[in-house]
N, C-alpha and C positions, 0 to 999 in steps of 0.2 A: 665559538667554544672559548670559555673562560678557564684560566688555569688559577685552583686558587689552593693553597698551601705549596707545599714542596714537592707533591706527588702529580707528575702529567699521567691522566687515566689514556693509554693509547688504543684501549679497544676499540671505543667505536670510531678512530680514526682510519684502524685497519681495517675492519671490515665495511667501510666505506668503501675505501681503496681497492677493495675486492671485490663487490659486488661493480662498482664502475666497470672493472676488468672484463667481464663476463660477457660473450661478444651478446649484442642486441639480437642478432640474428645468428643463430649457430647452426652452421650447414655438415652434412657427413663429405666433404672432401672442397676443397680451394676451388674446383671448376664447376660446382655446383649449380644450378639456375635457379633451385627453392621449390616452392608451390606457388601453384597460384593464390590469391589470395581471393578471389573471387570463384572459385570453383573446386576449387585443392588439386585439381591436378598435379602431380609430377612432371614438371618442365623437363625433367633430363629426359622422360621417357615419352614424352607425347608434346602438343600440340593445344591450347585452346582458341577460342573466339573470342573471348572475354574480354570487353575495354577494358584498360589500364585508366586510373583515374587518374590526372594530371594533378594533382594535389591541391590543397587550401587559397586561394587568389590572393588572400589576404596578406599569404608571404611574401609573396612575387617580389615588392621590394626589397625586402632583406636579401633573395636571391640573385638579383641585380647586383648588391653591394656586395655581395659573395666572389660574382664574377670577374670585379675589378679588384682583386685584390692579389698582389705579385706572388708568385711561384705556386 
């Protein structure tokens, strides 16, 4: 973002800043489990069979580098 004259436009810094906020996942209470994603079931009220897919391989290193990093 380029500031040019005297005037900083801070809108669309704020609503940056706000749409970030906005959780990825927004569950109706803290102890939630979600749906499934593969079935839609209600995790808090049942059970499915449904593999969990262990995600992309292609990140596996970054996730490594994630592991060793302190606190």
């Amino acid at each position: 973002m380029y500031v040019e004259g005297e005037i900083l436009e801070t809108l669309p810094i704020l609503i940056e800043q706000l749409q970030l906020n906005i959780p990825m996942k927004p569950l109706c209470r803290p102890d939630c489990q979600g749906l499934c994603p593969v079935c839609g079931i209600d995790r808090n009220t049942g059970t499915c069979t449904c593999e969990e897919k262990s995600g992309d391989p292609r990140w596996a290193v970054l996730a490594s580098l994630k592991d060793r990093l302190p606190g």
